[in-house]
N, C-alpha and C positions, 0 to 999 in steps of 0.2 A: 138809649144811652150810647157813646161813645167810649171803644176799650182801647182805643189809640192810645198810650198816656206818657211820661216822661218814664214811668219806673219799668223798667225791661221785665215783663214777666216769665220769659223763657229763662231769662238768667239766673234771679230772683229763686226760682222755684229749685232748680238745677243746684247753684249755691245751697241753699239749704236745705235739699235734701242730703247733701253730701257731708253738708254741716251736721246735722241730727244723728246721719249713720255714722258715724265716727265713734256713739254711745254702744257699744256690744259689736264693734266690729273684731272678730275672730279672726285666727288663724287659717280659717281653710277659705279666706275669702268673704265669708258673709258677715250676717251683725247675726249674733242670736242675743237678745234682748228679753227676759222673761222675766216674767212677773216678780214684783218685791227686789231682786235681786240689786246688788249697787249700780251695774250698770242702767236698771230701768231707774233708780232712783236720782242718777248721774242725768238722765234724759230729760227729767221733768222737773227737775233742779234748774237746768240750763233753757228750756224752755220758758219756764218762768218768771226770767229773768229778759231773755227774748218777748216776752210780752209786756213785762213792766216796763221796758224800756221803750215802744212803742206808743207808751201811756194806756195801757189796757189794764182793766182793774181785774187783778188776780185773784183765785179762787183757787184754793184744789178742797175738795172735801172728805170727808172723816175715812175713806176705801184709795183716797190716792188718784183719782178723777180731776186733771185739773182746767180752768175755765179761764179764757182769758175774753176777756168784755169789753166793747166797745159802747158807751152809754148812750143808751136814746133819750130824745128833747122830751118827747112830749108822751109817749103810751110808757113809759118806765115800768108796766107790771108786763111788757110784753117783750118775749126773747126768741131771734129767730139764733138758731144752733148749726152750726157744723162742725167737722173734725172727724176722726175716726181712734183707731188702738195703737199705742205706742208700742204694746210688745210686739213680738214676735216669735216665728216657728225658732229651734234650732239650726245655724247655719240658715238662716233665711238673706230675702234681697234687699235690696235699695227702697223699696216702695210700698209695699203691702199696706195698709195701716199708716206710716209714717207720710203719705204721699197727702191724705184725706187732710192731716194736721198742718201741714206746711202751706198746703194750697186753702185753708179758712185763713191762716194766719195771713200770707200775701192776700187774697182777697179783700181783708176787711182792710189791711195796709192801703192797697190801694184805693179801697171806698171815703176812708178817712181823709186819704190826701186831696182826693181829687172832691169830695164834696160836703165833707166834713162830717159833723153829728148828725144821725139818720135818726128818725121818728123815734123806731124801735131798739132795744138791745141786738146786738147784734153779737152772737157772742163763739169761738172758737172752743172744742172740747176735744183733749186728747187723755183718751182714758186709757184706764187701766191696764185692761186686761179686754183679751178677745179669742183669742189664738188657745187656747189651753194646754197649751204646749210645757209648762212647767207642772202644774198640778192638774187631776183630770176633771174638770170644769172649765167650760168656754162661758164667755161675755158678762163678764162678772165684771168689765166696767159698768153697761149699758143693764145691765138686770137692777142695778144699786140706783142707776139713774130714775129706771121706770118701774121703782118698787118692787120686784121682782125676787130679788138676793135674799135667799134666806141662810142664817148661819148655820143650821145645821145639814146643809148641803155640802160645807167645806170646812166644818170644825174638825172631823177626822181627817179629811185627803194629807195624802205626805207627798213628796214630789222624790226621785229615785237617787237622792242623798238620804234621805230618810225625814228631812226636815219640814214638820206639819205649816197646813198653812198658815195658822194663825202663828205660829214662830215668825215665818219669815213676812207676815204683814207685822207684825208687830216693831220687829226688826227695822226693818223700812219707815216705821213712825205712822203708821197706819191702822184702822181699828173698824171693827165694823158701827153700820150706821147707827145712830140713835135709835133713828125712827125709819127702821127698815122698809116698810110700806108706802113710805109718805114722795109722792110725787110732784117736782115742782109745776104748782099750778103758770107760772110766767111762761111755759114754753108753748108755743102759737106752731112753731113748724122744727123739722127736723133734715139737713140735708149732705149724703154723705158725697163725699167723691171719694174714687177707689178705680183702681186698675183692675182691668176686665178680670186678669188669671182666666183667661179662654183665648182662642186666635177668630171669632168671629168681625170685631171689628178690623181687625187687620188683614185678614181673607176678605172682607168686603170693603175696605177702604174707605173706615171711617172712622176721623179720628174723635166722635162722641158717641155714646152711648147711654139716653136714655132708660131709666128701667122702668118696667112698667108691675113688676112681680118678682117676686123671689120665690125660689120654688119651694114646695114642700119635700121632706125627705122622710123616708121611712128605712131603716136598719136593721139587719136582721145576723144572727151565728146560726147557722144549721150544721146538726152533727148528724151525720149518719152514720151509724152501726152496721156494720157487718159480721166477719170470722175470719182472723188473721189463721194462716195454714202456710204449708209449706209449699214455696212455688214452682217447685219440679215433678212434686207429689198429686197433686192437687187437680182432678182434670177440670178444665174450662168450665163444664153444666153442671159441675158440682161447688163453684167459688158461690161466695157473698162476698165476692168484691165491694168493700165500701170507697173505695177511690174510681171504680167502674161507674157506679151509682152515681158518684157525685159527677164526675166528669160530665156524663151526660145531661145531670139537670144543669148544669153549667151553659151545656150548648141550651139546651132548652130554652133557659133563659137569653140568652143573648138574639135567639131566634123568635121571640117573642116580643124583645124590646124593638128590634126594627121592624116589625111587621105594624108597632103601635105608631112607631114613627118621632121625629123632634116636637115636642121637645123633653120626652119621655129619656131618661137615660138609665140604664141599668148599669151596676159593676159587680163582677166577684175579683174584688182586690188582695184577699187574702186567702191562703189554703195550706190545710197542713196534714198530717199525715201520720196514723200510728200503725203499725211500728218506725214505720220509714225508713227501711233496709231491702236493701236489693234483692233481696231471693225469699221475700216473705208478701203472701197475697195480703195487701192492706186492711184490718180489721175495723178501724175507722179514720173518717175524712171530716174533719170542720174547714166551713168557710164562712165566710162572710157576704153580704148581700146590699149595698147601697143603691137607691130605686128614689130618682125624685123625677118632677112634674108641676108645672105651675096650677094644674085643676085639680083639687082635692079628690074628687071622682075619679078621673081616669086613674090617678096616683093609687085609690084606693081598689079599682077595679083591675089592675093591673095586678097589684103584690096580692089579691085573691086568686086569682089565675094561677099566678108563676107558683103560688104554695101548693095550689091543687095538685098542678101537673110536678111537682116536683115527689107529692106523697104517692101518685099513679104511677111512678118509677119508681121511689122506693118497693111497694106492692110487689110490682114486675118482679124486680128483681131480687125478692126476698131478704130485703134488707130493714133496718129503724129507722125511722128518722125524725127529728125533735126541732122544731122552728121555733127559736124565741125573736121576738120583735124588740128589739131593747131602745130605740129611737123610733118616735111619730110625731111628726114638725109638722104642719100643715103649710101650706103655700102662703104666704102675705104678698097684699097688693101695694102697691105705691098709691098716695094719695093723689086721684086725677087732678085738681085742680094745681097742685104744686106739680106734677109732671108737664099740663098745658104752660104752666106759667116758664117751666123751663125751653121747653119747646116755643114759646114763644117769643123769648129774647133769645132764643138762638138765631131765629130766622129773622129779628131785627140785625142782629152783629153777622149775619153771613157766614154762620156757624153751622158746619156738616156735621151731620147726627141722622141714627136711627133711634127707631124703638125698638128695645129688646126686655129680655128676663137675665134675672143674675141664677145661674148653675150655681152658686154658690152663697152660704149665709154668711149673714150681718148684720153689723148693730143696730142697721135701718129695720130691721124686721122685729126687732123688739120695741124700737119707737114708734113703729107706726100701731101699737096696740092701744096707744096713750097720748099720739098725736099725729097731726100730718108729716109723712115721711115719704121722699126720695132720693133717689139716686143716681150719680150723674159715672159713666164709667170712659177711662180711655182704654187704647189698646195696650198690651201686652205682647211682646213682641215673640210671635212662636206661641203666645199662651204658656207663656212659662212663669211659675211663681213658686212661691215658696221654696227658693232657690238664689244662689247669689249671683246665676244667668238672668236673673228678671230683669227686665230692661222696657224702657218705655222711651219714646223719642222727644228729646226736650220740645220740640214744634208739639205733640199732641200735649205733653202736659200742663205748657201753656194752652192750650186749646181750650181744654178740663178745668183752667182756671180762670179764663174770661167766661166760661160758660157756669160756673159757680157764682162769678163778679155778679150778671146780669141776672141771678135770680136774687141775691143777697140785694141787691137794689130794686128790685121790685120789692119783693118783703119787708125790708128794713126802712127803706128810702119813699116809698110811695104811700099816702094815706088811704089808699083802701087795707092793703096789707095781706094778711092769709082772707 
């Protein structure tokens, strides 16, 4: 197919992305956009309106999920899906989430004009929730979608006004599902577009990015115990330094994560410190531990290692120490055939792209437990996100969007189909 067309995609896209963030745009620069709130309700008000007017048959369902449809001729029980999450972190950028909903929304724009009613439904979603950035639960659009969401995961959470969740869904005009399990059988494929949040396409000069996996992650709080003492008093062979301890399973780990190699990442992101006063040897050290990998094995043979070697320092050096694992996410693969199928109107349209993995989860990884799911990534410039620095070059996210165009035309438009 042909993505020459009258409607300017770079501008199109650009235009409304700047249009949609306008919904939770803040004071310090950014949108923060979270869940239930009036401004996410403000978002998917005006959305919906952008889609009726388009002629797309609107939907939002009983959690705030809303669908805009493009009707198919002939398979009408079959629906290819894109789009991604309207909220957002606190003070976040231009694109995260909002970029996946703007570019179904132009894509099927331009499938319609240039060739009308395709086979299949073809239908844009911009849900919920994703981000967990108001209450502490993530993709709680995308869980309601693929049966997933159960209510009493989020009948207590309160968000740090105090206000529970089901207040502020209710609030919103929002309610949990009827039939919280039930899966719509019409969906055939699943496909997100989303900005990298990494700088590998743009350290390697390319403005697509195929995904082949999303990794798995495993999360961990480790507290080690020591004996807080006086630090003048105190000689050196006699401390249970707990921040000595920690410190070094610290390096430990990081010298163990490059030894494993990419695409293994380890991080200790957070650390903190009791008493945490200057003239007092520290009694104990918590930190945190995020560890992902696209191979279940290695992911799992790794965070066995790094707990050994981190209790054989404890040992050493006469200290406690307590590993809870509080996240274990397994790696999801993208569905081969819809990855070939993208990959393959790239290289009709003369579209530059690798294959790569997403560092990072998504609501593709929850569809793909319930259907074919991938995903299509541009760059991010510096790999900056969740930040109102996120920036992406209008040239790559039309890129992202003709490269979306030509898979939603093979799916939707061709009678073989998924």
């Amino acid at each position: 197919m042909n993505t020459k067309v009258d409607l300017n995609i770079e501008e199109e896209t650009v235009k409304t992305l700047e249009w949609l963030g306008q919904f939770g745009r803040d004071s310090e620069g950014g949108i923060s956009r979270l869940l239930y709130t009036q401004e996410w309700i403000d978002a998917q008000r005006s959305l919906a309106k952008l889609f009726e007017d388009e002629g797309l048959t609107v939907h939002q369902d009983e959690v705030g999920n809303l669908f805009g449809r493009l009707e198919g001729s002939v398979y009408k029980d079959e629906t290819i899906l894109t789009g991604s999450h309207v909220d957002t972190v606190k003070n976040g950028g231009l694109y995260d989430g909002q970029y996946g909903i703007v570019a179904g929304f132009i894509a099927i724009k331009y499938l319609k004009r240039k060739y009308g009613q395709p086979l299949r439904n073809i239908e844009v979603v911009s849900m919920a929730e994703e981000e967990g950035s108001r209450f502490p639960y993530t993709f709680w659009g995308s869980n309601n979608i693929v049966g997933k969401a159960r209510k009493e995961d989020v009948k207590e959470l309160k968000d740090f006004d105090g206000i529970s969740f089901e207040e502020a869904m209710h609030k919103a005009g929002c309610d949990y599902k009827k039939n919280p399990e039930k899966i719509r059988d019409d969906l055939k494929a699943y496909i997100e577009l989303h900005v990298e949040q990494g700088n590998v396409l743009e350290t390697e000069g390319f403005p697509i990015g195929i995904v082949e996996h999303i990794v798995g992650q495993r999360r961990f709080t480790i507290e080690v115990t020591g004996q807080a003492n006086h630090a003048g008093t105190t000689p050196m062979k006699y401390r249970k330094d707990a921040m000595n301890a920690a410190s070094r399973m610290v390096c430990e780990i990081n010298e163990l994560a490059l030894s494993y190699g990419d695409p293994l990442v380890a991080t200790v992101g957070k650390i903190m410190l009791e008493p945490n006063i200057v003239n007092v040897v520290p009694g104990k050290a918590v930190f945190t531990l995020d560890i992902r990998h696209t191979s279940k094995a290695l992911l799992e043979a790794f965070a066995d290692k790094v707990t050994a070697k981190m209790r054989k320092i404890a040992d050493k050096l006469g200290v406690e120490i307590n590993i809870d694992m509080w996240m274990d996410a397994d790696p999801v693969p993208m569905d081969q055939r819809i990855v070939k199928i993208i990959q393959n109107q790239c290289d009709e349209n003369k579209l530059n792209y690798r294959l790569m993995h997403s560092g990072a989860g998504h609501d593709a990884q929850n569809f793909a437990e319930v259907v074919p799911a991938a995903m299509i990534f541009v760059p991010s410039r510096k790999g900056i996100s969740h930040n109102p620095a996120e920036f992406t070059e209008p040239c790559d996210l039309a890129e992202g969007v003709k490269a979306l165009i030509g898979a939603l035309y093979k799916l939707g438009y061709q009678e073989e189909g998924v």
